[in-house]
Wavefront OBJ file of the C-alpha trace (Angstrom):
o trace
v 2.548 -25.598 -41.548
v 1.169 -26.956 -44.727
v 2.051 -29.283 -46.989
v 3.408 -27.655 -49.480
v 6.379 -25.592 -47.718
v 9.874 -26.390 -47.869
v 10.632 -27.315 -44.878
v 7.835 -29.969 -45.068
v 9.216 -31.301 -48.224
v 12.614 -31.770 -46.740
v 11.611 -33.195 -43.951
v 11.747 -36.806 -45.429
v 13.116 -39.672 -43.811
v 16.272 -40.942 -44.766
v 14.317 -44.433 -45.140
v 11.843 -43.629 -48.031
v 15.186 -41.855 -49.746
v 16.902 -45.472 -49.714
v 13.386 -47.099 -51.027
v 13.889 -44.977 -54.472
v 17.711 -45.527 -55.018
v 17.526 -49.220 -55.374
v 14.952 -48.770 -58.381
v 16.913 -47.063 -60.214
v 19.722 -48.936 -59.047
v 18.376 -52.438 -60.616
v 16.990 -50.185 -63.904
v 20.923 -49.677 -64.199
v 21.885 -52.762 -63.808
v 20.002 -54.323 -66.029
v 20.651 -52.652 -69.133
v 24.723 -53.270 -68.278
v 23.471 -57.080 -68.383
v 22.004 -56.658 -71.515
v 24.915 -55.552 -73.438
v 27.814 -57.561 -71.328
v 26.602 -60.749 -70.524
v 29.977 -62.212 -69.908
v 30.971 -59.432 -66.608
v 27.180 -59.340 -65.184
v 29.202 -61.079 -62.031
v 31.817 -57.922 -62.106
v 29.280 -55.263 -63.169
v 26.659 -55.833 -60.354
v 29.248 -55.477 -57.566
v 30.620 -52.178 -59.072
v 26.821 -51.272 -59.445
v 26.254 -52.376 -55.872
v 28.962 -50.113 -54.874
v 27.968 -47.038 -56.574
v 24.319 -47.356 -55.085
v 26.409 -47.415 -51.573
v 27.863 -44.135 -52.815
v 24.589 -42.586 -53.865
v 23.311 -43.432 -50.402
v 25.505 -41.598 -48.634
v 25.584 -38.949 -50.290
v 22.237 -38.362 -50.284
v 22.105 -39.005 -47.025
v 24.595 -36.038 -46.446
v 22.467 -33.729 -48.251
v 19.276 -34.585 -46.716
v 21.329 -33.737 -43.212
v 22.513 -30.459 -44.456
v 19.453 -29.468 -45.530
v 17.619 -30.276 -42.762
v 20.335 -28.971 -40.441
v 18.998 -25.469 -42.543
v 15.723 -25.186 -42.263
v 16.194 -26.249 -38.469
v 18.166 -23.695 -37.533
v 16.297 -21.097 -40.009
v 13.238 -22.079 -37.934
v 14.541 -21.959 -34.482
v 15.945 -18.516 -35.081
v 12.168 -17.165 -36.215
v 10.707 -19.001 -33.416
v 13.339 -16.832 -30.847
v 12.572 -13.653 -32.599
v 9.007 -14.386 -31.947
v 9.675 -15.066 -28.839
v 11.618 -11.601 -27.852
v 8.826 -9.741 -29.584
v 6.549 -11.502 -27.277
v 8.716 -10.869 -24.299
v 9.331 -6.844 -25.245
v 5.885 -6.497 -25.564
v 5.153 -7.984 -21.813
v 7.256 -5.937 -20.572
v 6.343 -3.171 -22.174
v 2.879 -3.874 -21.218
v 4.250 -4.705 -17.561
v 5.672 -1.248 -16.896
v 2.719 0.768 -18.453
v -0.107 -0.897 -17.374
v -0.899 -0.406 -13.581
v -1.588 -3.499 -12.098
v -0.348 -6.051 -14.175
v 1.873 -7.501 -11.356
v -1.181 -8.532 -9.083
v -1.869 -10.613 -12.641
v 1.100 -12.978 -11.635
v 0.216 -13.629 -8.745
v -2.709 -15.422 -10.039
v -0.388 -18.324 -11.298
v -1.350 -22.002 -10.147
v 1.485 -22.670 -8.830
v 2.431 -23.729 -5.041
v 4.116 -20.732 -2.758
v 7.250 -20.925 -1.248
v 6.591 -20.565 2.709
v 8.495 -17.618 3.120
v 7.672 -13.836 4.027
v 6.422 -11.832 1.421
v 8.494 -9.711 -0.287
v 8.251 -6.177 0.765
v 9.611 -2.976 -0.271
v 9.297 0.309 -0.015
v 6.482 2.434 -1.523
v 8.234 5.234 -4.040
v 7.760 8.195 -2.553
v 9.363 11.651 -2.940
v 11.966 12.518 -0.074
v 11.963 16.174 0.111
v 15.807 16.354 0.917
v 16.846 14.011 -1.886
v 18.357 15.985 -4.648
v 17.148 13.373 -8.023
v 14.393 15.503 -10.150
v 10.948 13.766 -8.986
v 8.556 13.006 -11.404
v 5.104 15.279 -12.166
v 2.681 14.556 -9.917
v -0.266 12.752 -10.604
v -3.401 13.384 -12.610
v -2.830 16.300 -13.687
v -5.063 17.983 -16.638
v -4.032 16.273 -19.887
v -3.469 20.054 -21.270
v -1.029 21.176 -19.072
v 2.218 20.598 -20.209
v 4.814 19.335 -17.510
v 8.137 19.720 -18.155
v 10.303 20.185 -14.597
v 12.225 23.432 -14.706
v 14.964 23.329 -12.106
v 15.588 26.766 -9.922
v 19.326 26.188 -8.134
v 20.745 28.820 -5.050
v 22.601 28.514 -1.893
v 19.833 27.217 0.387
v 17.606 24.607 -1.662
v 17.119 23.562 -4.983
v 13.418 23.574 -6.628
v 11.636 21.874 -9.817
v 8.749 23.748 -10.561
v 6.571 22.287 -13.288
v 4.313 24.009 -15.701
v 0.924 22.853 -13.390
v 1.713 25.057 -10.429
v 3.196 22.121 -8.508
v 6.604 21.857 -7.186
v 9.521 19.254 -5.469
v 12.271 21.412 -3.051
v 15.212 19.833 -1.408
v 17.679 21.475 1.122
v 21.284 21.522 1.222
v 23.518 22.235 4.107
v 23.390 26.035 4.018
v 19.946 25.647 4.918
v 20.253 24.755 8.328
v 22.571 27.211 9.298
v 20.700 30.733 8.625
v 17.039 30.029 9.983
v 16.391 33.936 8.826
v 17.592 32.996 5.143
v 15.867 29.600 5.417
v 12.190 31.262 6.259
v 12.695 33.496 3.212
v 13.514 30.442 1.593
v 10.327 28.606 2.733
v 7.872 31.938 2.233
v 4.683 32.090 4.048
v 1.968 29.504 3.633
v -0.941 31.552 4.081
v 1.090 33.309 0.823
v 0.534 29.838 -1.457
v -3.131 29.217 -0.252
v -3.975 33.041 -1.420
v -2.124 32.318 -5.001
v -2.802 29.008 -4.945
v 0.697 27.301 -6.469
v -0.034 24.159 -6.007
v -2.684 23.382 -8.551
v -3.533 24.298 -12.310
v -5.508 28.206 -12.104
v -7.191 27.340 -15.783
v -8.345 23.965 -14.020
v -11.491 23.342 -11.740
v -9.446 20.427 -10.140
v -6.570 20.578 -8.189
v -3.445 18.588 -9.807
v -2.926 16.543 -6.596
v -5.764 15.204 -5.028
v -8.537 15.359 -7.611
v -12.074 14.674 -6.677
v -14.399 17.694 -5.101
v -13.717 20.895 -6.656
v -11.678 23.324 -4.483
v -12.771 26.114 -2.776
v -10.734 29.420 -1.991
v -10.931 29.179 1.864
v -9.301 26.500 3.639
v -10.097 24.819 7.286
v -7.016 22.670 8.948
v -6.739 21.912 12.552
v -3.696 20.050 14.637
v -3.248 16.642 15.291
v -2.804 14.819 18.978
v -1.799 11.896 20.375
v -1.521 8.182 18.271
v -2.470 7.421 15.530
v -6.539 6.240 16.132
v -6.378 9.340 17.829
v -5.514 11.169 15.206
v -7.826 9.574 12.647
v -10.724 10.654 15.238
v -9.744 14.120 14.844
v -9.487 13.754 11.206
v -12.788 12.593 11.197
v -14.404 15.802 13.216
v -12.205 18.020 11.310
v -13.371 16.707 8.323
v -16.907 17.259 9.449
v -16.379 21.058 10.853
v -15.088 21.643 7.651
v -17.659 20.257 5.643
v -20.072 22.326 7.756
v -17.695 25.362 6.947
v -18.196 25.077 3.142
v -13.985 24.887 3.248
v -11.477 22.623 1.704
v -9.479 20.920 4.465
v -5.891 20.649 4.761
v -5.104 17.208 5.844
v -1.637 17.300 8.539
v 0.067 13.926 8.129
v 0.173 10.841 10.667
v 2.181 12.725 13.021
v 4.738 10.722 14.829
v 3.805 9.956 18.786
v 5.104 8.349 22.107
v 4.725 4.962 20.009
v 6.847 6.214 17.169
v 9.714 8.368 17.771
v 10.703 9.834 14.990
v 11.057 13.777 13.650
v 8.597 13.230 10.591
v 5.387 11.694 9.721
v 3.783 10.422 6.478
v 0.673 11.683 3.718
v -2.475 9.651 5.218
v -2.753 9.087 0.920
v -0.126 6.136 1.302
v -2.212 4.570 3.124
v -5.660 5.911 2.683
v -7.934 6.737 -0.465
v -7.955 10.130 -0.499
v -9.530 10.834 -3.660
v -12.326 8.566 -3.463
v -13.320 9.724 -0.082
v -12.986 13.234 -1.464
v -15.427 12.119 -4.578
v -17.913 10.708 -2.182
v -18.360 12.653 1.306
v -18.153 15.587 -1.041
v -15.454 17.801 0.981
v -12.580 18.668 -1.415
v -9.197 18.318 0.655
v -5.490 18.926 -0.100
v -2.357 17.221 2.058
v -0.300 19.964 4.374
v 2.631 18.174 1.982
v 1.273 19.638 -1.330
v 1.233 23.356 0.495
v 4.311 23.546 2.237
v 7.890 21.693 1.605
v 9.982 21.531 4.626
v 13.007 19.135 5.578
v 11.907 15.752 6.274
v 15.146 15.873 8.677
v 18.067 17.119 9.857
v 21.003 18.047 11.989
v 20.626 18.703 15.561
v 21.057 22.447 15.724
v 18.087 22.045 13.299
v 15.903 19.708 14.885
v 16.516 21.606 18.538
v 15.634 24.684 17.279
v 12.939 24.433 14.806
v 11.039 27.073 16.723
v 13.805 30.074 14.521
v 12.912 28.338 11.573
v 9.203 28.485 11.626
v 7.033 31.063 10.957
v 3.749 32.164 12.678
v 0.801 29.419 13.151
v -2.775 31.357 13.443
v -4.951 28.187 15.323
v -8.124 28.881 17.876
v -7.155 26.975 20.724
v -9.979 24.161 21.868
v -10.784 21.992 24.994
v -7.411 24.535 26.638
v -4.738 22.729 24.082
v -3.013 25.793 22.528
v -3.147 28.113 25.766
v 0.643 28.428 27.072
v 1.438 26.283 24.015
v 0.266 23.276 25.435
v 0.200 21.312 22.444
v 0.991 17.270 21.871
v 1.913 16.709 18.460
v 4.551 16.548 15.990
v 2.930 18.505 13.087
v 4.097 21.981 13.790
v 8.129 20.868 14.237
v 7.868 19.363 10.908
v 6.079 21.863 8.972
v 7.945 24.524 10.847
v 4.600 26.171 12.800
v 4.427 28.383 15.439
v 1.415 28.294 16.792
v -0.385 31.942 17.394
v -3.829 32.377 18.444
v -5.980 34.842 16.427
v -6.273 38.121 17.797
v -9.708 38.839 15.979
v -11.384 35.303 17.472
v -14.389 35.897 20.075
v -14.227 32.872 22.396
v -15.308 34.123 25.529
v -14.478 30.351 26.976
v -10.880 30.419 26.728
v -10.111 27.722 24.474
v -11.757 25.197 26.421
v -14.849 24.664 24.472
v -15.034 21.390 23.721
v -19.112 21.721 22.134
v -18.912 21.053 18.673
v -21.937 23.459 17.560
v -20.147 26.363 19.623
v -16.444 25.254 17.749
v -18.550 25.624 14.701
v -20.410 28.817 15.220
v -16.907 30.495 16.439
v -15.151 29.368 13.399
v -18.387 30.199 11.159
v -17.688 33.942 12.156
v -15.221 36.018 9.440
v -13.597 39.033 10.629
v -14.918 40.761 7.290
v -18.590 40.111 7.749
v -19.327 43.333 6.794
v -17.762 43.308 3.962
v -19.485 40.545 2.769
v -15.985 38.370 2.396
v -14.494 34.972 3.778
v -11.905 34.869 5.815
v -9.151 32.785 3.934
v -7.876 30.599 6.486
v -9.645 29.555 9.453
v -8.380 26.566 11.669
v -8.698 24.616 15.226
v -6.230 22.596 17.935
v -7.128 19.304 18.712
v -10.621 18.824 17.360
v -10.432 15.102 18.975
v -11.911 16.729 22.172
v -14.914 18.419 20.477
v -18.233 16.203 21.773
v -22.305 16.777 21.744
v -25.001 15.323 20.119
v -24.539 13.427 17.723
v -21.309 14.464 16.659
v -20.016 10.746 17.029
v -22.184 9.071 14.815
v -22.027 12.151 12.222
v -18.253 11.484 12.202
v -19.011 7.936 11.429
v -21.407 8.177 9.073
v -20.504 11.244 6.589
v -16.716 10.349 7.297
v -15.090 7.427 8.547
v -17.496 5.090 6.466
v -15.631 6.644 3.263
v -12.132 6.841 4.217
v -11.176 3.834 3.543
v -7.684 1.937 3.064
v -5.968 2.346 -0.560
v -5.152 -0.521 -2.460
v -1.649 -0.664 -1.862
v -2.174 -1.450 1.749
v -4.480 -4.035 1.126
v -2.219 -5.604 -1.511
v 0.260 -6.364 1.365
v -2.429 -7.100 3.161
v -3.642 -10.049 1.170
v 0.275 -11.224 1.162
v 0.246 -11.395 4.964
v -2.916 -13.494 4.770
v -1.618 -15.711 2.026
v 1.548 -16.660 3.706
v -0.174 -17.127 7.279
v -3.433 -18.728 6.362
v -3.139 -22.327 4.418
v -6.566 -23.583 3.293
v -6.844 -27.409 3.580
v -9.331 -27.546 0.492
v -7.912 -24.989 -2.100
v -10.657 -26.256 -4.623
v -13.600 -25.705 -1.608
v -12.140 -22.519 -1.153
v -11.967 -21.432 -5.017
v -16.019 -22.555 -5.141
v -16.933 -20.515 -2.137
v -15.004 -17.320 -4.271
v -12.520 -16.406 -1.488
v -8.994 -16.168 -1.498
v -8.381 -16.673 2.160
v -10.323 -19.078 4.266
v -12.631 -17.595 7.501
v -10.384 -16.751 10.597
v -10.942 -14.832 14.249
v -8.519 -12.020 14.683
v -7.684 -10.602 18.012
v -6.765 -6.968 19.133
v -5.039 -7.631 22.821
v -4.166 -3.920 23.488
v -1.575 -4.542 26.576
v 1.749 -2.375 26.946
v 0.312 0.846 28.135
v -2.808 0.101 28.260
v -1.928 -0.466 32.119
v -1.668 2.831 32.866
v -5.762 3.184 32.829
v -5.491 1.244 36.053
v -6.637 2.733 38.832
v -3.790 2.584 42.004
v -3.147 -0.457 43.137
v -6.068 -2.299 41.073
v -5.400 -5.825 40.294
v -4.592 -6.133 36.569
v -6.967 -8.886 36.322
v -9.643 -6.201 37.146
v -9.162 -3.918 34.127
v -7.596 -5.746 31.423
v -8.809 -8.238 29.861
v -6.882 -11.710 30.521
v -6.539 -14.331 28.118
v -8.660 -16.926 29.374
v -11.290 -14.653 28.890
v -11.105 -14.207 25.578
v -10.286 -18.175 24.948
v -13.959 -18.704 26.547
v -14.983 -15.971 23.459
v -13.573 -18.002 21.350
v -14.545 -21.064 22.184
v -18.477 -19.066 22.420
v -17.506 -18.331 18.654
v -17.311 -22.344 17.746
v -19.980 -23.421 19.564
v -22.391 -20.710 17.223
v -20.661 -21.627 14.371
v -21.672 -25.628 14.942
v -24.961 -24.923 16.072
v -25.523 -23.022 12.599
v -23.552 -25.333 10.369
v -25.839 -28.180 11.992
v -29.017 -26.059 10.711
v -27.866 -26.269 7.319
v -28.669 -29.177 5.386
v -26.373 -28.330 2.228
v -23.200 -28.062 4.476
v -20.879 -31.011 5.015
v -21.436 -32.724 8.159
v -17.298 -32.813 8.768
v -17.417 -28.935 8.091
v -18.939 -28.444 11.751
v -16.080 -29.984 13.329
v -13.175 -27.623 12.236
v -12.209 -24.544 14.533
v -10.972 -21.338 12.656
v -7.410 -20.355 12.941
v -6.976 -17.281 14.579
v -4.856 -14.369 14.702
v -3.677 -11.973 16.840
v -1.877 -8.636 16.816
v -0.802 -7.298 19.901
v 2.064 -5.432 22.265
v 2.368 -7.681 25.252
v 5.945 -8.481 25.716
v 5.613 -10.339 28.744
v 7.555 -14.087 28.099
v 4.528 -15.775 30.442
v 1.295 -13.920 28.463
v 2.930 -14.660 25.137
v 3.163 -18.454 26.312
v -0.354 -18.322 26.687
v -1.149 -17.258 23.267
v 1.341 -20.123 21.561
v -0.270 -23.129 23.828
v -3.879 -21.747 22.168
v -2.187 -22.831 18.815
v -3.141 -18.744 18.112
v -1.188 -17.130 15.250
v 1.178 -13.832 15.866
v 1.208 -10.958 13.780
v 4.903 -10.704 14.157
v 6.477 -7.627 11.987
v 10.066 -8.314 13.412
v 13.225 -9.503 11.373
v 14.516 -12.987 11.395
v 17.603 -13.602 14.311
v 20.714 -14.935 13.010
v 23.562 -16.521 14.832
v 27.188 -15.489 14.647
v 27.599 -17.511 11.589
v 25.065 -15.928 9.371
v 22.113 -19.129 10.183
v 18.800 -17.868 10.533
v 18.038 -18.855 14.698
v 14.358 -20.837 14.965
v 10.776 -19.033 15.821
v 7.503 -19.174 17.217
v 6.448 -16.861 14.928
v 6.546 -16.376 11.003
v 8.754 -12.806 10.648
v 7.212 -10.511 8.154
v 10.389 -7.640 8.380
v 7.838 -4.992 7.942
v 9.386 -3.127 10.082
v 12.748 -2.664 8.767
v 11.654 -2.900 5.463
v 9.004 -0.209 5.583
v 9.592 2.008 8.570
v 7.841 2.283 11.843
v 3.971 4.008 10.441
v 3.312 0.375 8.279
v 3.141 -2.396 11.065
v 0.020 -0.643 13.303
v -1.762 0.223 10.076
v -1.540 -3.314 8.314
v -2.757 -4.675 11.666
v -5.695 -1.822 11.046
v -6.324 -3.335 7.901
v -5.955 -6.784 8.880
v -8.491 -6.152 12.058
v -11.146 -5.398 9.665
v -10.712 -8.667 7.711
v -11.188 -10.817 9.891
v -14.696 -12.691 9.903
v -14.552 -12.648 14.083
v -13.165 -9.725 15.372
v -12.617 -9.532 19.002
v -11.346 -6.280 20.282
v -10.649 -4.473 23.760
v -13.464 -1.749 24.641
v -11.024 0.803 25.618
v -8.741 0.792 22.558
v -9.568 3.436 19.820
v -7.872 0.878 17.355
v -10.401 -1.920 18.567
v -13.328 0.818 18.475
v -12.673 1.760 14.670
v -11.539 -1.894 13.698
v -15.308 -3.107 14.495
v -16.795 -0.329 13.111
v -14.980 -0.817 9.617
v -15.220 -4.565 9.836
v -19.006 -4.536 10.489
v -19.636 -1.595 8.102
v -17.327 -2.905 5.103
v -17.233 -6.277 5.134
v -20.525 -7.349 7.545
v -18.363 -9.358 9.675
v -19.299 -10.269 13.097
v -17.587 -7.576 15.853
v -17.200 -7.812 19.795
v -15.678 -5.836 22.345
v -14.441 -6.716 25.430
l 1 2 3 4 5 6 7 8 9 10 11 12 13 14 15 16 17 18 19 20 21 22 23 24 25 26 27 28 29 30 31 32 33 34 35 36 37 38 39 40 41 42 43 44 45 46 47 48 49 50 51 52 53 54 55 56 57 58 59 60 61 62 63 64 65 66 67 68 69 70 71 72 73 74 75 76 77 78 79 80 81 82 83 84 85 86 87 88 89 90 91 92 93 94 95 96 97 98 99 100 101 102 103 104 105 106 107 108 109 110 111 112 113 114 115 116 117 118 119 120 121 122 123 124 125 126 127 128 129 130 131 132 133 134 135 136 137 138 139 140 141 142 143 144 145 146 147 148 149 150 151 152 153 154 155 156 157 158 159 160 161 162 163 164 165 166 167 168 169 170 171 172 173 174 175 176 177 178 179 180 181 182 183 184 185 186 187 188 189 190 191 192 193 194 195 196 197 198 199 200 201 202 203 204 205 206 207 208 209 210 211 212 213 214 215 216 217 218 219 220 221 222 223 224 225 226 227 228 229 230 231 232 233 234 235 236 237 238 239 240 241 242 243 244 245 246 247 248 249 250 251 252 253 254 255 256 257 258 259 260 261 262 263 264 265 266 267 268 269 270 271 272 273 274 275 276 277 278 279 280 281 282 283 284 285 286 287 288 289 290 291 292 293 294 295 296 297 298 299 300 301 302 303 304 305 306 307 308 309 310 311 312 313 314 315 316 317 318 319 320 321 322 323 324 325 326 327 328 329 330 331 332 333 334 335 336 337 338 339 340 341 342 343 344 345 346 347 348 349 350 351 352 353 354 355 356 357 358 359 360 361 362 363 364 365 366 367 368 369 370 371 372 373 374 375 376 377 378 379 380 381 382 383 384 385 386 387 388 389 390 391 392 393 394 395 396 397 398 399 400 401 402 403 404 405 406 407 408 409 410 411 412 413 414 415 416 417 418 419 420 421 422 423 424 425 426 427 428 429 430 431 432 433 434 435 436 437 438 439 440 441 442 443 444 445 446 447 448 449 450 451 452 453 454 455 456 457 458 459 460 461 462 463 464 465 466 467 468 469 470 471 472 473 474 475 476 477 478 479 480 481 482 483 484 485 486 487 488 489 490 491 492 493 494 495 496 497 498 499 500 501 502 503 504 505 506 507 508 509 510 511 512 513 514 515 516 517 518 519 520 521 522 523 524 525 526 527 528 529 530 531 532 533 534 535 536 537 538 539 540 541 542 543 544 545 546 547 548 549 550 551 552 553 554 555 556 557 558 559 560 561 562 563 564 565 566 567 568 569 570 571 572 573 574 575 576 577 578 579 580 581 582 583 584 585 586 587 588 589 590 591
C-alpha cells in the first residue's frame, strides 16, 4: 500500500491527533487573555474543558473511520480469497493429478492406514448414464442417446461406443436375452465399438487396429493367467491380429462370478504403443451382467451363445475348460469345424499352434479369416518361446499409475526413514528394504506323499540365513566406500513380507524376526465399538477394494523392493524378479 491511500492516511494514532489539539488549544486561549484579563482564571478552565471535548470527539471519529476502512479491507481480502479458492478447485477437478500435489506437503503423517477407495468404474447393471469413454477423437461429438425396452437399457454415443444395463426381465427369457445381447462375432465384423472415420479405436488407443482379431481363454490364477496373456500376446503379434484381452478371471483363490479389465491395473495403452500389437478388452466388445440371480448364474450355459476356440494341450476336448471367462461373457465354447489339427488339441508346440492358426479357411480366396482364437495358450512351450514372451511382452506391460499410487501409500505408512533429510539427498521417497514372497497355503500340495514339509518348502530359518547373507554384502560394500558414513554399515534393512501362511506357530516366527506383514485385513473391534490391538498395521484393502487388489499390490510391491527374495516354484515369485530386476535393477533371488 502506498502512502498516499486512504486508508494509510487514516491510519493515525490517536497520540499524534492529541499532539495538534493542544496548539490550537493554547492559540485560543491566549487571545481570550488578551481581551479579558480579569476571567483568564475562569476562561482557561472552560478552555481546558472544551479541548477535553475536542479530544474525544476526535477520538470517536478516528475509531469510526478506522472501524471503515477495516472492515472495507477485510471484506476485499475474503473475496480474494474465494477467488483464489474457486480457482483451486476448479483447477483441482480438471487437472489430472493435482491431488498427488498435496501430498507433497511438509507436514508429519498421521500413522494410520491410507485412505482407500474404490476406483470409478462402470458397473454394467447399474442403471446411472456413464460417462463417454476415454480419448476419443476430438471430432466426434458424444452426446449419450439412451435406447429403453423390457430387457436392458442402452446409451449409445455418437463414437460407436456403448454402456448396457439389465433389468429383471432379463434373466428370465435366456432366448429374449441372447437377442438382446446379439452375436459378438456380429460387432467385430461392424466394428461398434470404435469411431469408422478414425484410424484409432476410441478405447484403448495406441497401435492402429486391424480387421481380424486373435483371443484365446484364460486358466488358472492370476500369474497364470498373465503367462498366457503374455504367449497370446505373442501368437497374435505373429498373426498380424489385434488381440482381445479376457479379464482377470476369477479362480480357486477368488470366488466370485466376475472378473476385472487388466487396464485397472495395467497400462494398456502404453504397452500397446510400444510392443506394437494393437489390443481391445473382451469388455469394450461384449456387455453382459456383471451378476445375478441364481437361476441366472446356474444356467448361464441358455444364455450364451456359441464360442468358436481350437482346443490346445487337450483343454477344450469334452469341455474341459478351467476358467471363469466364458460364464461371464456368456461363451459356449465350440471347436471349429474347418480347423486341421491332426493332434487333437493337445499340441502344446508353439510354432505348430502358430502355423494351425496361420491357416484361413478362405486361402483361396485370398481373404482372412475374421476371428481366429486358442484355449489355454499357458501350455504352449519350445524354443525360445519363454524368453520371447519376456522380452517383446512382459517387459512392456507394466503396472498403471493408479496401482502404484497406492502403492507408494502402503510404503509410506509402513516404512519410517530415521533421516528424512538423508533420504531427500539420496532422491528417494522410501528408504531401501528386503521384501519377501513366502508362497505357503497350497503350495503344499506340490509335495510328494508323505514328504516332510521341511523337504519342499522353504522354512523360515532358511530364508533368515538369506537375509542375514544380504547384510553381511551390504557391510562388506559400504566398508569399500570411503564417502559412506561409517555408522551407515551398521543398520539392517527393514523387511517385508507378503504371504498366505495362516499357521499361529510360522506367523510367530516372522514377528520374533522384527519382519513387517503385508496385512490387507480390517481392524477387529470389540463389542463396544474399540478397535482390539495388532501385530500388524491393517490396510482394509480388502473390503475396501474387493478381492483382485490385495495379490496385485503385493505384485507391485514385490518389484519394489531393493532385495527380493522369492520361492522358485511360485509364478508370482518368478515374474516379481523378473520385473524387479528388469525395471528397477534391483537385486532378485529365488529359493
Amino acid at each position: 500500500m502506498t502512502a498516499s491511500s486512504p486508508l494509510f492516511q487514516k491510519s493515525r494514532t490517536h497520540s499524534d491527533e492529541y499532539e495538534s489539539l493542544p496548539q490550537h488549544r493554547d492559540d485560543v486561549s491566549n487571545g481570550l487573555s488578551q481581551h479579558h484579563p480579569h476571567s483568564h482564571s475562569k476562561r482557561s478552565r472552560l478552555t481546558v474543558a472544551r479541548a477535553v471535548v475536542l479530544i474525544c470527539i476526535g477520538s470517536m471519529l478516528l475509531a469510526l473511520v478506522h472501524i471503515h476502512y477495516t472492515n472495507l479491507f477485510r471484506h476485499e481480502r475474503e473475496s480474494a480469497a474465494a477467488a483464489v479458492a474457486a480457482a483451486t478447485e476448479s483447477s483441482m477437478k480438471t487437472t489430472p493429478g493435482n491431488s498427488n500435489d498435496l501430498n507433497d506437503s511438509h507436514e508429519e503423517k498421521v500413522d494410520t492406514p491410507p485412505v482407500v477407495t474404490k476406483p470409478e468404474t462402470t458397473k454394467n447393471n447399474t442403471t446411472n448414464i456413464p460417462t463417454p469413454p476415454k480419448n476419443i477423437n476430438k471430432d466426434t461429438p458424444t452426446t449419450p442417446t439412451t435406447t429403453d425396452n423390457a430387457l436392458t437399457t442402452t446409451v449409445r454415443y455418437d463414437n460407436g461406443t456403448y454402456v448396457k444395463s439389465f433389468k429383471p426381465a432379463f434373466f428370465q427369457d435366456a432366448t429374449e436375452a441372447r437377442k438382446e445381447l446379439g452375436s459378438f462375432l456380429e460387432t467385430l465384423e461392424h466394428r461398434t465399438w470404435w469411431n469408422s472415420d478414425s484410424k484409432e479405436p476410441a478405447l484403448q488407443p495406441g497401435t492402429p487396429p486391424t480387421n481380424t482379431f486373435f483371443s484365446y481363454l484364460p486358466m488358472g490364477g492370476g500369474n497364470n493367467q498373465f503367462t498366457s496373456l503374455q504367449k497370446a500376446a505373442l501368437l497374435a503379434k505373429d498373426l498380424g491380429r489385434t488381440l482381445i484381452i479376457p479379464p482377470i478371471a476369477p479362480s480357486s483363490h477368488i470366488k466370485l462370478w466376475s472378473g476385472p479389465r487388466y487396464s485397472e491395473f495395467f497400462d494398456l495403452q502404453s504397452f500397446s504403443a510400444q510392443s506394437k500389437i494393437p489390443i481391445l478388452e473382451w469388455h469394450d466388445v461384449k456387455h453382459t451382467p456383471e451378476d445375478g440371480p441364481s437361476s441366472f448364474t446356474h444356467n448361464w450355459h441358455d444364455f450364451a451363445e456359441e464360442f468358436p476356440c481350437i482346443p490346445n494341450g487337450g483343454i477344450g476336448a469334452n469341455d474341459r475348460l478351467y476358467d471363469h471367462f466364458r460364464p461371464q461373457f456368456l461363451m459356449n465354447h465350440t471347436v471349429p469345424k474347418d480347423v486341421v489339427d491332426k493332434t487333437n488339441g493337445k499340441s502344446t508346440d508353439y510354432v505348430y499352434a502358430r502355423d494351425v492358426l496361420l491357416k484361413d479357411s478362405k486361402e483361396a480366396d485370398g481373404k482372412r479369416d475374421m476371428w481366429k482364437c486358442l484355449t489355454c495358450p499357458y501350455f504352449l512351450n519350445g524354443g525360445d518361446l519363454n524368453d520371447r514372451a519376456w522380452k517383446e511382452i512382459g517387459l512392456h506391460l507394466k503396472f498403471n499409475n493408479k496401482i502404484e499410487k497406492m502403492a507408494d501409500d502402503i510404503l509410506d505408512l509402513l516404512l519410517k526413514p530415521k533421516d528424512k533429510k538423508q533420504l531427500e539427498a539420496s532422491g528417494r521417497r522410501h528408504p531401501e528394504f528386503i521384501i519377501i514372497h513366502l508362497r505357503r497355503g497350497d503350495i503344499v500340495n506340490k509335495c510328494k506323499p508323505n514328504q516332510p514339509e521341511a523337504e519342499c518348502i522353504v522354512q523360515i530359518e532358511e530364508i533368515a540365513e538369506k537375509v542375514d547373507a544380504i547384510e553381511k554384502q551390504r557391510r562388506i560394500q559400504a566398508l569399500s566406500k570411503e564417502d559412506q558414513e561409517a555408522n551407515a554399515v551398521f543398520e539392517r534393512l527393514p523387511v517385508l513380507v507378503t504371504t498366505n501362511e495362516k499357521r499361529k506357530e510360522e506367523l510367530e516366527k516372522l514377528e520374533k524376526l522384527g519382519w513387517i506383514m503385508l496385512d490387507h485385513g480390517d481392524e477387529e473391534k470389540d463389542a463396544a465399538g474399540r478397535v482390539l490391538p495388532s501385530k500388524t498395521i491393517k490396510l482394509g484393502t480388502m473390503s475396501a477394494l474387493g478381492q483382485f487388489y490385495p495379490p496385485m499390490l503385493d505384485a507391485v510391491l514385490l518389484t519394489r523392493g531393493d532385495y527380493l527374495i522369492g520361492m522358485s516354484n511360485s509364478r508370482m515369485s518368478q515374474l516379481a524378479a523378473q520385473r524387479g530386476a528388469a525395471w528397477h535393477q534391483h537385486t532378485t533371488m529365488l529359493m
